[in-house]
DRENDO-1510 file (C-alpha; in Angstrom, 1 decimal, always signed):
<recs>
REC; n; res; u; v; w
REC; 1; UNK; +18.9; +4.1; +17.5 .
REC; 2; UNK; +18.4; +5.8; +14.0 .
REC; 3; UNK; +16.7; +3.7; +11.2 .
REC; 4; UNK; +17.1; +4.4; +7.9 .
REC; 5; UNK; +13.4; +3.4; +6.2 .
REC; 6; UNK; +13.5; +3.1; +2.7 .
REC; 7; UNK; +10.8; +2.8; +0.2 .
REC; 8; UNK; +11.6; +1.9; -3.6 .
REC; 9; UNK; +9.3; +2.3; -6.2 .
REC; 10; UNK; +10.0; +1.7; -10.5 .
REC; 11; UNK; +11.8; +5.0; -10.7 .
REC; 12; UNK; +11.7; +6.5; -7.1 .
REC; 13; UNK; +13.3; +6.1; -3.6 .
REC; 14; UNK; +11.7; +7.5; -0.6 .
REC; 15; UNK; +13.6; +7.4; +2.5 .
REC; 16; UNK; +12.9; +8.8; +6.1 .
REC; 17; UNK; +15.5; +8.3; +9.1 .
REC; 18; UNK; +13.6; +7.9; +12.1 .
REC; 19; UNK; +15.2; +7.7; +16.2 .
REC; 20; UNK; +13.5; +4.8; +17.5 .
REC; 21; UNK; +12.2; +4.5; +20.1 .
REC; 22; UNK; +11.2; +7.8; +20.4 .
REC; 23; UNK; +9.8; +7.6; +16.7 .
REC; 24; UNK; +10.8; +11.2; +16.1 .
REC; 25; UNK; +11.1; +12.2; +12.4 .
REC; 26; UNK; +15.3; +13.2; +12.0 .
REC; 27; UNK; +15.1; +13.5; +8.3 .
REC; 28; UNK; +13.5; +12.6; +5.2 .
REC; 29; UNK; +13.0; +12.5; +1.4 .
REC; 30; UNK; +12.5; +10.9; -2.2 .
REC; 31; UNK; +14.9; +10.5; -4.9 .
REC; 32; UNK; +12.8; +10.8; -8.3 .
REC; 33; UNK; +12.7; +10.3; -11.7 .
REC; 34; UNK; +15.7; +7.6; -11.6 .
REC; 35; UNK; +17.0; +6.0; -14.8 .
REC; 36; UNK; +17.1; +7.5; -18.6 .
REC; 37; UNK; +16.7; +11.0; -19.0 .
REC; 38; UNK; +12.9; +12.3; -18.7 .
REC; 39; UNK; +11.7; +15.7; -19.7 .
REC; 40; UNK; +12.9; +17.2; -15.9 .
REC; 41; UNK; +16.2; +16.3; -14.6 .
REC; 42; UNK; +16.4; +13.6; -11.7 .
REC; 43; UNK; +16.6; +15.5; -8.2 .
REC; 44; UNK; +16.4; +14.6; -5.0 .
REC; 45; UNK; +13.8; +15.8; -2.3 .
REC; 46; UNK; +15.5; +16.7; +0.9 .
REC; 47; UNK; +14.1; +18.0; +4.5 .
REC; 48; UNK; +15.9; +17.9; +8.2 .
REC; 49; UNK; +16.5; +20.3; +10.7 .
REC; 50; UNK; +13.4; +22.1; +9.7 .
REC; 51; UNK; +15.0; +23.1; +5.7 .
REC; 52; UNK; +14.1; +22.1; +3.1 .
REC; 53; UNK; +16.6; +21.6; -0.1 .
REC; 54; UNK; +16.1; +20.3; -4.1 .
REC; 55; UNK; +19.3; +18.8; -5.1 .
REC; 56; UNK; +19.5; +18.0; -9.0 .
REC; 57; UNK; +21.7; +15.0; -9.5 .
REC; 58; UNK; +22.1; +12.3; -12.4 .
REC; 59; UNK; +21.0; +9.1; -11.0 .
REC; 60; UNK; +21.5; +6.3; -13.3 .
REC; 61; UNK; +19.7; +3.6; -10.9 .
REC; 62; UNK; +18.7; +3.0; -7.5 .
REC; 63; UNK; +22.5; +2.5; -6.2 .
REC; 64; UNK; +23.6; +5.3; -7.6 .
REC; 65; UNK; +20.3; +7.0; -5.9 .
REC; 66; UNK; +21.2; +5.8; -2.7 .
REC; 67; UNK; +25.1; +6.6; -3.1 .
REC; 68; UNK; +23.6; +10.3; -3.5 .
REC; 69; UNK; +21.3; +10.5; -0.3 .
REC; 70; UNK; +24.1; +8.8; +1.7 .
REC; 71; UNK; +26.0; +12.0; +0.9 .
REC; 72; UNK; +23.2; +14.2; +1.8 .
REC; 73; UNK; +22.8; +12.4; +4.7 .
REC; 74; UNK; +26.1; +12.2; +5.9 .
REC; 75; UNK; +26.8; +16.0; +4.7 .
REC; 76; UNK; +23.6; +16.7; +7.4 .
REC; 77; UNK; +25.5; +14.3; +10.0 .
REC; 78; UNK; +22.6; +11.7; +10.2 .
REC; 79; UNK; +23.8; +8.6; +10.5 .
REC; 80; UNK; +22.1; +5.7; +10.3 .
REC; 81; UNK; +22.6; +2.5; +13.2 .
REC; 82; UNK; +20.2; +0.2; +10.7 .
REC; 83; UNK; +18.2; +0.2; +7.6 .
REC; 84; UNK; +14.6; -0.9; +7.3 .
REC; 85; UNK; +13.6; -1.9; +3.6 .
REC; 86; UNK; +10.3; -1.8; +2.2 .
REC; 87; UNK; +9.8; -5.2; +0.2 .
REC; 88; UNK; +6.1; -5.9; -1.5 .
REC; 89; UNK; +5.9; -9.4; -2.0 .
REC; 90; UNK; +7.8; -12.3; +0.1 .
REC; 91; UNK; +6.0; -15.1; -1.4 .
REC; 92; UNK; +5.0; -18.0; +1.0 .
REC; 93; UNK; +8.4; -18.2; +2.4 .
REC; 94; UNK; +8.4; -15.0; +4.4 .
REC; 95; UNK; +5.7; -14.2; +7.1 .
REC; 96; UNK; +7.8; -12.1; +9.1 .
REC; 97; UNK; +10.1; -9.2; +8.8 .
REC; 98; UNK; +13.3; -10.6; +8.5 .
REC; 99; UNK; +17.2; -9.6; +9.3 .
REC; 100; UNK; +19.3; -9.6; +5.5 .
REC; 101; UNK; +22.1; -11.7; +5.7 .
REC; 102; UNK; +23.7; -14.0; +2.7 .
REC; 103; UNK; +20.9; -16.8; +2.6 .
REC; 104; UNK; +18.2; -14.3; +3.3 .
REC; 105; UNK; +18.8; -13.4; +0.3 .
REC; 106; UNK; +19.5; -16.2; -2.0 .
REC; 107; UNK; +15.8; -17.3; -0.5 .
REC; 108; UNK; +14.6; -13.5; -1.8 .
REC; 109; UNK; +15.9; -13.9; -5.1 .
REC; 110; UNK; +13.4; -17.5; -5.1 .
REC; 111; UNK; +10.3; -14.6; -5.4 .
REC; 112; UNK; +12.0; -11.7; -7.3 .
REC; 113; UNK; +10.0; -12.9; -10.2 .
REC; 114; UNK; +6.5; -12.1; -8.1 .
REC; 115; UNK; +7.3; -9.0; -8.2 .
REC; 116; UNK; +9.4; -8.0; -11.2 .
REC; 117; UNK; +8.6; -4.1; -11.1 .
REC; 118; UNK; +9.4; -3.7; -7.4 .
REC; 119; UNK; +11.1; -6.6; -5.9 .
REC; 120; UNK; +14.2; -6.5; -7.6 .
REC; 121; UNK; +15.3; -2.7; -7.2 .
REC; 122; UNK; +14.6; -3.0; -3.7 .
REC; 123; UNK; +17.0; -5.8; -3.8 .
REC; 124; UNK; +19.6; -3.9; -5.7 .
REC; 125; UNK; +19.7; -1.0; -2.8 .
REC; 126; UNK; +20.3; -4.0; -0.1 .
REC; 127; UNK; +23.2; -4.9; -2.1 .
REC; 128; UNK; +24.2; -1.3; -2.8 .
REC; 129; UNK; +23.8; -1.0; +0.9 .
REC; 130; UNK; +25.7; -3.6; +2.0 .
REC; 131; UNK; +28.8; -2.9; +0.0 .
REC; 132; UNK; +29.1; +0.7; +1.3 .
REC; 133; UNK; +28.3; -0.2; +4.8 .
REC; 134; UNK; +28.6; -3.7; +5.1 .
REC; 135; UNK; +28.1; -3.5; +9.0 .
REC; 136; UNK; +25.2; -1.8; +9.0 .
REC; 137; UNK; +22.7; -4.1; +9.9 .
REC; 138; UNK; +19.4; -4.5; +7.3 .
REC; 139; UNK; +16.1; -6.0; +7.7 .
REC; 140; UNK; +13.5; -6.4; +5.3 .
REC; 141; UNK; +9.3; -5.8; +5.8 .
REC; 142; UNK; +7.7; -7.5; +3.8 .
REC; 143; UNK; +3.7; -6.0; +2.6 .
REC; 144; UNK; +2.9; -9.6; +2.0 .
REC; 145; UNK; +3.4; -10.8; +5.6 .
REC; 146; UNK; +0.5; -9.6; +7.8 .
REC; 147; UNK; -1.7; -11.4; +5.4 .
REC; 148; UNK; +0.1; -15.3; +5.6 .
REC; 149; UNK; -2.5; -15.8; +8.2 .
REC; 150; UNK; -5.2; -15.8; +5.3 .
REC; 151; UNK; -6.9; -19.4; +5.9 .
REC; 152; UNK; -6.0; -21.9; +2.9 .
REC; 153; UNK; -9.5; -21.8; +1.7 .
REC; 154; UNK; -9.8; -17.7; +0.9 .
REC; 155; UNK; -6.1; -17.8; -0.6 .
REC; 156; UNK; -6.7; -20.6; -2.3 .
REC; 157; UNK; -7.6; -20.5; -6.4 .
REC; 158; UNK; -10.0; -23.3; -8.2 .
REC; 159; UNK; -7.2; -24.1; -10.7 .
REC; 160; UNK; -5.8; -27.5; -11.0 .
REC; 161; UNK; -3.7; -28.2; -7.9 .
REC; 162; UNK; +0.0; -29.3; -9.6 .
REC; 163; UNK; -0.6; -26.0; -11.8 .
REC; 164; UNK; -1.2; -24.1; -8.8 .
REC; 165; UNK; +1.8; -25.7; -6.8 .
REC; 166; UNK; +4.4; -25.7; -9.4 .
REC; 167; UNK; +3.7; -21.8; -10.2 .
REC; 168; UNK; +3.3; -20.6; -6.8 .
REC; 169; UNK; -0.3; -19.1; -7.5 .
REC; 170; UNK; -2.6; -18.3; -4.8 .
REC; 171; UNK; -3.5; -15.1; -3.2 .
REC; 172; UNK; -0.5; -13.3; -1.2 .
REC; 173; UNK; -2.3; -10.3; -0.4 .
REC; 174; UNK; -0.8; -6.3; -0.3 .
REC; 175; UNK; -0.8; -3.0; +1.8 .
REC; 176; UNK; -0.7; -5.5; +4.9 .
REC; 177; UNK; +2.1; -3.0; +6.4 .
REC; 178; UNK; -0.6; -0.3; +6.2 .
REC; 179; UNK; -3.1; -2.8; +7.4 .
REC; 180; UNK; -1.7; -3.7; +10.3 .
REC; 181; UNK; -0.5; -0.6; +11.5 .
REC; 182; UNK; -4.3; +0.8; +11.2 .
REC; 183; UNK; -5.3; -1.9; +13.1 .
REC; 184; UNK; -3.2; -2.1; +16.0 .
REC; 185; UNK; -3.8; +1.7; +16.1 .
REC; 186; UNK; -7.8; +1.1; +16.0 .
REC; 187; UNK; -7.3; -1.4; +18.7 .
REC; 188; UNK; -5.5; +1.3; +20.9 .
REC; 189; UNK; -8.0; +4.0; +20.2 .
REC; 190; UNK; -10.9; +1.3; +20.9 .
REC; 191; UNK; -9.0; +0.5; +23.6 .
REC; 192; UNK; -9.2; -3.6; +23.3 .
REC; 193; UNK; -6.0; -5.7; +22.5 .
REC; 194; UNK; -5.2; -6.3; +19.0 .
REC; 195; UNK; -5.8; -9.9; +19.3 .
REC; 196; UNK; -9.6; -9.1; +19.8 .
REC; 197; UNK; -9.7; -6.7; +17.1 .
REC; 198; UNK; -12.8; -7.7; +13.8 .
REC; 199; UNK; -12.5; -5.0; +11.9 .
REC; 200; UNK; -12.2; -4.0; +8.1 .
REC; 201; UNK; -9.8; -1.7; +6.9 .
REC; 202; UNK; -10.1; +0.0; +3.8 .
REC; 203; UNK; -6.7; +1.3; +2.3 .
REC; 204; UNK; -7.2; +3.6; -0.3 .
REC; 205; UNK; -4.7; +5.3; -1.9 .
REC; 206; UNK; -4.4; +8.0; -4.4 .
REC; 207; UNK; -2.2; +4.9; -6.6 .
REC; 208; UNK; -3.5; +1.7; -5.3 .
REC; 209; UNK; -6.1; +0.7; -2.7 .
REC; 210; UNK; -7.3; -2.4; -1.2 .
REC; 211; UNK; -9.7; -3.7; +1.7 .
REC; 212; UNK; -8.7; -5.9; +4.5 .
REC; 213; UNK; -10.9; -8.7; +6.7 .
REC; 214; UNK; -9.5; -8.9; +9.8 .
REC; 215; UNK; -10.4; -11.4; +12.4 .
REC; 216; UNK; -8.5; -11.6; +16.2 .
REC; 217; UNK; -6.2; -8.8; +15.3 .
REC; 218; UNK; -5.0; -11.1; +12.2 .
REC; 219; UNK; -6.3; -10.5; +8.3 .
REC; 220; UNK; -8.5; -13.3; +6.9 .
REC; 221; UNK; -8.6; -11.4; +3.3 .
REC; 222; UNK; -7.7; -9.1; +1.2 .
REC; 223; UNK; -9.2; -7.7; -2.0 .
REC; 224; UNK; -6.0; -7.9; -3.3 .
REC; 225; UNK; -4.4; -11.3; -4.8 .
REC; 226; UNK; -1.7; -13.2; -6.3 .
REC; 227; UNK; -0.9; -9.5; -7.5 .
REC; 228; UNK; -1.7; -6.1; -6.9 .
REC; 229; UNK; -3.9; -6.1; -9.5 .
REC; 230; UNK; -7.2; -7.6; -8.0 .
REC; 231; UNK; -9.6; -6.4; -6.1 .
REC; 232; UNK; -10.7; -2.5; -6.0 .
REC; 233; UNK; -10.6; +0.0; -9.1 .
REC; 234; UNK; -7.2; +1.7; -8.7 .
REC; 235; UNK; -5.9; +5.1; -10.2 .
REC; 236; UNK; -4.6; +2.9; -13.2 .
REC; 237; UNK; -5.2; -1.0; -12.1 .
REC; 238; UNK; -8.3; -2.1; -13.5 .
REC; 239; UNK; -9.2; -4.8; -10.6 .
REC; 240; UNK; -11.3; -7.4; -10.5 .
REC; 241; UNK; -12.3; -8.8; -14.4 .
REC; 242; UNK; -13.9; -11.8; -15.6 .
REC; 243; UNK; -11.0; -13.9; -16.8 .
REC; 244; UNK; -12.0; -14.5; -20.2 .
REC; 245; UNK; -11.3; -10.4; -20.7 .
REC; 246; UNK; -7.8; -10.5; -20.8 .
REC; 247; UNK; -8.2; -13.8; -22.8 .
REC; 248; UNK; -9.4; -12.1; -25.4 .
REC; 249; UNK; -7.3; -9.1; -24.8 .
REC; 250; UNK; -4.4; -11.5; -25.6 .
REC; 251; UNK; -6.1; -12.9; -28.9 .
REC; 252; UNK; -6.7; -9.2; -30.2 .
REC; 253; UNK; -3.1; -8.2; -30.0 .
REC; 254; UNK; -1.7; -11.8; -30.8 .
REC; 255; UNK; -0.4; -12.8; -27.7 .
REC; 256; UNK; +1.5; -9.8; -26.9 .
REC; 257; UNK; +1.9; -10.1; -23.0 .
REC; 258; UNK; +3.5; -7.1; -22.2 .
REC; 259; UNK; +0.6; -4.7; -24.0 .
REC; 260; UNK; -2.0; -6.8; -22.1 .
REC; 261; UNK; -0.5; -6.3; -18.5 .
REC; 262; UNK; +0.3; -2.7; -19.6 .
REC; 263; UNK; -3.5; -2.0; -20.0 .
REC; 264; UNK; -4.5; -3.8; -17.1 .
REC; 265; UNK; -1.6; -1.8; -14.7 .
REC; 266; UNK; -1.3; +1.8; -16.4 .
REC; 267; UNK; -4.3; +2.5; -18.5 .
REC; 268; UNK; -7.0; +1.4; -17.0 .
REC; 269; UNK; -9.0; +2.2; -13.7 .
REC; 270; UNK; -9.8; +5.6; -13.1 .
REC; 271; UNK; -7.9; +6.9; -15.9 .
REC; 272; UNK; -8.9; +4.3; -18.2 .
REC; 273; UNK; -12.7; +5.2; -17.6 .
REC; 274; UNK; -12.4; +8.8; -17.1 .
REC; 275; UNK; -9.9; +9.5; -20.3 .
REC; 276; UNK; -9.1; +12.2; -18.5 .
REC; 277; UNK; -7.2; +11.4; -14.9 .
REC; 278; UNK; -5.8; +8.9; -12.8 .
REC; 279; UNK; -7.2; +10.4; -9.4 .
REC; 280; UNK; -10.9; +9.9; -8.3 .
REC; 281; UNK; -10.4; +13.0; -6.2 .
REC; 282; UNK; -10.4; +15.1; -9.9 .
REC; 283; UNK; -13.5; +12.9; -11.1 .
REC; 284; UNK; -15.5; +13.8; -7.4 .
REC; 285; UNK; -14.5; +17.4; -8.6 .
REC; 286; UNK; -15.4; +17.2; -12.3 .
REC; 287; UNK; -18.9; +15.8; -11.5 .
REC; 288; UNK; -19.4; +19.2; -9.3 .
REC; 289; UNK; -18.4; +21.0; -12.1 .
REC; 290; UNK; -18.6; +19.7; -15.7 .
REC; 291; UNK; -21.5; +21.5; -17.8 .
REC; 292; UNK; -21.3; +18.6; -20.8 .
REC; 293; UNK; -23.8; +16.1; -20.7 .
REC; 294; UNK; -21.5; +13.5; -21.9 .
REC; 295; UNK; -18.1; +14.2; -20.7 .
REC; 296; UNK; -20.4; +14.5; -16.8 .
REC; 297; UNK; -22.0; +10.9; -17.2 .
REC; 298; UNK; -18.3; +9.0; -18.1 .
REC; 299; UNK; -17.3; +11.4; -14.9 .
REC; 300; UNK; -20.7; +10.0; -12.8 .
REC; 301; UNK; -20.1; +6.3; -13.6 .
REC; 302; UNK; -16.2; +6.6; -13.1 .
REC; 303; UNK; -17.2; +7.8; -9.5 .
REC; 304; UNK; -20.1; +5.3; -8.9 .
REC; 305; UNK; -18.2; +2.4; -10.5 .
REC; 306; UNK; -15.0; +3.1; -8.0 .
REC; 307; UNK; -17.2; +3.7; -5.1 .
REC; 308; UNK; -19.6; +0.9; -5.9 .
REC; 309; UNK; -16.8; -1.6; -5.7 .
REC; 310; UNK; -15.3; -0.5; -2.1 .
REC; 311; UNK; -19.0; -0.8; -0.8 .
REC; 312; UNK; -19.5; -4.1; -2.4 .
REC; 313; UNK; -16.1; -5.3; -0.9 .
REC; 314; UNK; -17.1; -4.1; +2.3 .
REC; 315; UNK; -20.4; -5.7; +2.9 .
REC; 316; UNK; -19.1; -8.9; +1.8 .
REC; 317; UNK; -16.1; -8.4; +4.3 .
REC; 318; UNK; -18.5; -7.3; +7.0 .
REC; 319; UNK; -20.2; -10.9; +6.6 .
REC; 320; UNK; -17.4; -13.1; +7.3 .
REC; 321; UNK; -16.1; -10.8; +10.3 .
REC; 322; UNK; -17.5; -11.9; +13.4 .
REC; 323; UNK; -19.0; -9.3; +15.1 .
REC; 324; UNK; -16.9; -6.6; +13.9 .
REC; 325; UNK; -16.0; -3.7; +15.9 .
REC; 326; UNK; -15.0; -1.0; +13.6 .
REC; 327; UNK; -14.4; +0.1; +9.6 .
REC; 328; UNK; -11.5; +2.0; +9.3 .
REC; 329; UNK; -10.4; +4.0; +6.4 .
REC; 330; UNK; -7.1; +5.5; +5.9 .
REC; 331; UNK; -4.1; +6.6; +3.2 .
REC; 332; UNK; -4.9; +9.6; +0.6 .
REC; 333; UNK; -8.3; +9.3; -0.5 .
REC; 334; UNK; -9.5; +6.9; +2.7 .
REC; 335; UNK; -8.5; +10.0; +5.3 .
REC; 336; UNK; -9.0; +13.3; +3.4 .
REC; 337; UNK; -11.9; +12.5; +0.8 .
REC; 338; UNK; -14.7; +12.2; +3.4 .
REC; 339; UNK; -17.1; +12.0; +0.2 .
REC; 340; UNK; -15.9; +8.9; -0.2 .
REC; 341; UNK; -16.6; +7.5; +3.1 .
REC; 342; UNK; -20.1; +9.0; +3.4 .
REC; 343; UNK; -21.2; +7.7; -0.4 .
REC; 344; UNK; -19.2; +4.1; +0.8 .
REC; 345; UNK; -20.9; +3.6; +4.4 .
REC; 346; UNK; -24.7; +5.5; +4.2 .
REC; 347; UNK; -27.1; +3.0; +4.3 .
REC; 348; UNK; -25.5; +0.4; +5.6 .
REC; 349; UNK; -27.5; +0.0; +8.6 .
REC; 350; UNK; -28.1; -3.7; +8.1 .
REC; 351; UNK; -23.8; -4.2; +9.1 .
REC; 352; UNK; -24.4; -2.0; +12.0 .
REC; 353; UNK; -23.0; +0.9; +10.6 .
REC; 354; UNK; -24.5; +4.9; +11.0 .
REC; 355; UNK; -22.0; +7.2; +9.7 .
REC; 356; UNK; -23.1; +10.8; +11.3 .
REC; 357; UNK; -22.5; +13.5; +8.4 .
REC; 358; UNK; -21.2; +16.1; +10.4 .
REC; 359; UNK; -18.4; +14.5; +12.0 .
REC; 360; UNK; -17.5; +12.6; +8.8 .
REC; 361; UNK; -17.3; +16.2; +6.8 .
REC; 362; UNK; -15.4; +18.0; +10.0 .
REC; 363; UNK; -12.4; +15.2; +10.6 .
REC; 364; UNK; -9.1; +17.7; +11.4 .
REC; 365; UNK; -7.1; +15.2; +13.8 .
REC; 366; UNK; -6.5; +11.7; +13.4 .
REC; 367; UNK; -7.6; +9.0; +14.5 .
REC; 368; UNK; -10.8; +9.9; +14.4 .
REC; 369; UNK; -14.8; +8.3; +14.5 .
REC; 370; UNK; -17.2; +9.4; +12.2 .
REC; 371; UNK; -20.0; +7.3; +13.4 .
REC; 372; UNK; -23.4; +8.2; +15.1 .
REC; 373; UNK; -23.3; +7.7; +18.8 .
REC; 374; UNK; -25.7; +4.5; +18.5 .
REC; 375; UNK; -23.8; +2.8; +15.9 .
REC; 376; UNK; -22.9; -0.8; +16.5 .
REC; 377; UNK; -19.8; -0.7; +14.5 .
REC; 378; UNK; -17.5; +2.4; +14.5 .
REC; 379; UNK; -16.1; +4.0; +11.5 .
REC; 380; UNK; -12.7; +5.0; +12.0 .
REC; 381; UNK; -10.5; +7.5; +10.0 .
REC; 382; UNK; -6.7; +6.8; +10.9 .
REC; 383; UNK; -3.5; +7.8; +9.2 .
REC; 384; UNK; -1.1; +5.2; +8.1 .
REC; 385; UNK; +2.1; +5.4; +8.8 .
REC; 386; UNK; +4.5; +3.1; +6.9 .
REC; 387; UNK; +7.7; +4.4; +7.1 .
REC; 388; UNK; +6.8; +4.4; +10.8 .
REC; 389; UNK; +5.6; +0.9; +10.9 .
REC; 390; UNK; +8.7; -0.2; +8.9 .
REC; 391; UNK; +11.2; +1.4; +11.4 .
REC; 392; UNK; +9.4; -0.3; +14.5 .
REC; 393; UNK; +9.5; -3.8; +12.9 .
REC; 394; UNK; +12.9; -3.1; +12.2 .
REC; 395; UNK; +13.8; -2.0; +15.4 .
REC; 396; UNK; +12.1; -4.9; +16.6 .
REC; 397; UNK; +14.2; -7.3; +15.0 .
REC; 398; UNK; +17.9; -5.1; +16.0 .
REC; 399; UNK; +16.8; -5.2; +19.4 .
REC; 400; UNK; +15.2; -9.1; +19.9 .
REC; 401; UNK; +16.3; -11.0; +17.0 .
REC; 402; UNK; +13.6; -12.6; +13.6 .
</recs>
């Protein structure tokens, strides 16, 4: 069975069609730069059968995006038998991946406004989908679901309870695709069942990154929280901020909203403190390298500040798992940065956890552990894999039903 995995962002589309069960890669790409005109024309990504191919093509939105990598596809002769979508935030009402049908829907449309940057163009390509091929089955993952088993008091914010029920806020949690796929691949490389996993798994990305708590396989936390924005420093999220900030953020520019979450979302983080780029893996290199005194200490506290936050994240993550087994790092920066490991885990020794240098700086295949022979807890480097995990949920639910 061929599923068609696709991943829409603001302005991009990522797709990959995948056999299942044999989970072999039969193609793959991304649509980018869809909507107005930019400075580079809109193309599309495209690789199967071992080629690779750029096809420039106008794509007004994401149906028009997928009407174009249909045609590729169906010009290459792959043929999809179900499509899995990526959705990031299912509110309370969805814990589960779940099959698209009329009232799925109409119950999706309840949450589109939790996540008005991504929810809704992920919604459009259902509906672009299921006018083109309206027998092709759909299901939808949601990144929100691995963590509805995050108890009532860790999701739960001290605001005024009606306020708090008649807006819906409370943490939801992100990344739990990624997550959960780390986990359950920990739990085969530790060789335990998932449901005795403790772990914490740190996703960070090269865009956003969070850390995860996990407890009997399921997630207890999750640094992130009624949206992406909490938790970590991020490329261009700012993360955790006392409250009052964005108070007074809102005073200074007379209650324009949209400036505020703009800051917060795509000027701050890593950019925001470095003034210079979005991705801690150029700050790590610019500390090596920068010969003014100035421009090398905002480099040095970017660095610190980022890493200083994951480490404080995972000790207090460390303390509510019972026992935990393993810290596992994965996605961009988690699985190919290994200074960020070593800087995040030395000295931990009180958690049970001796990262050996060597093996941390000589990782070359996946999964892999990067701790000391004696250490209590293991520190894991695996790859994620959510296109992957999206196909096998989706499969899942073909095959056996929600």
């Amino acid at each position: 069975m061929n599923i068609l995995v696709f991943n829409c962002g603001s302005s991009s589309l990522k797709y990959k069609l995948i056999d299942m069960p044999s989970q072999t890669t039969v193609a793959g790409g991304e649509a980018q730069r869809i909507g107005p005109p930019t400075a580079e024309p809109s193309r599309i990504l495209h690789q199967a059968n071992g080629r690779r191919e750029t096809v420039e093509v106008e794509m007004r939105d994401h149906q028009s995006a997928f009407d174009e990598v249909m045609k590729i596809l169906e010009n290459c002769q792959c043929r999809p038998d179900g499509v899995g979508h990526r959705m990031v935030h299912g509110g309370a009402r969805f814990s589960r991946p779940a099959r698209v049908d009329r009232q799925m829907y109409e119950d999706l449309e309840t949450v589109a406004d939790l996540a008005p940057l991504h929810n809704p163009p992920a919604m459009a390509l259902m509906q672009a989908c299921l006018k083109r091929y309206p027998d092709l089955p759909q299901v939808a993952v949601f990144d929100t679901a691995y963590h509805a088993t995050i108890p009532g008091y860790a999701r739960t914010y001290a605001l005024p309870r009606d306020l708090a029920a008649e807006t819906r806020i409370r943490k939801y949690g992100f990344h739990g695709t990624s997550h959960q796929y780390v986990a359950e691949q920990a739990a085969r490389f530790l060789q335990i069942p998932m449901e005795e996993l403790n772990a914490v798994s740190c996703h960070l990305g090269s865009g956003g990154a969070s850390l995860c708590a996990i407890q009997g396989g399921k997630s207890i936390d999750n640094t992130m929280g009624f949206s992406p924005l909490q938790g970590l420093i991020m490329s261009t999220r700012c993360g955790d901020l006392d409250p009052a900030i964005p108070l007074q953020m809102l005073a200074r520019s007379n209650g324009d909203h949209a400036r505020v979450e703009a800051v917060l979302n795509k000027k701050s983080g890593v950019l925001g403190m470095s003034g210079t780029s979005a991705d801690i893996r150029d700050i790590l290199s610019a500390c090596g390298q920068e010969e003014d005194r100035d421009r090398f200490r905002v480099y040095n506290v970017t660095a610190q500040s980022y890493m200083w936050r994951i480490r404080k994240y995972l000790g207090a993550y460390l303390a509510v798992v019972e026992s935990p087994a393993a810290v596992i790092f994965t996605d961009t920066v988690g699985e190919t940065v290994p200074y960020v490991r070593w800087s995040v885990c030395t000295d931990m020794d009180v958690f049970g956890i001796q990262i050996d240098a060597a093996k941390n700086w000589a990782v070359k295949q996946y999964p892999a552990d990067v701790a000391t022979e004696g250490s209590p807890v293991r520190v894991l480097v695996i790859q994620t894999n959510e296109e992957l995990a999206i196909a096998q949920f989706t499969h899942h639910v073909l095959i056996h039903g929600n």
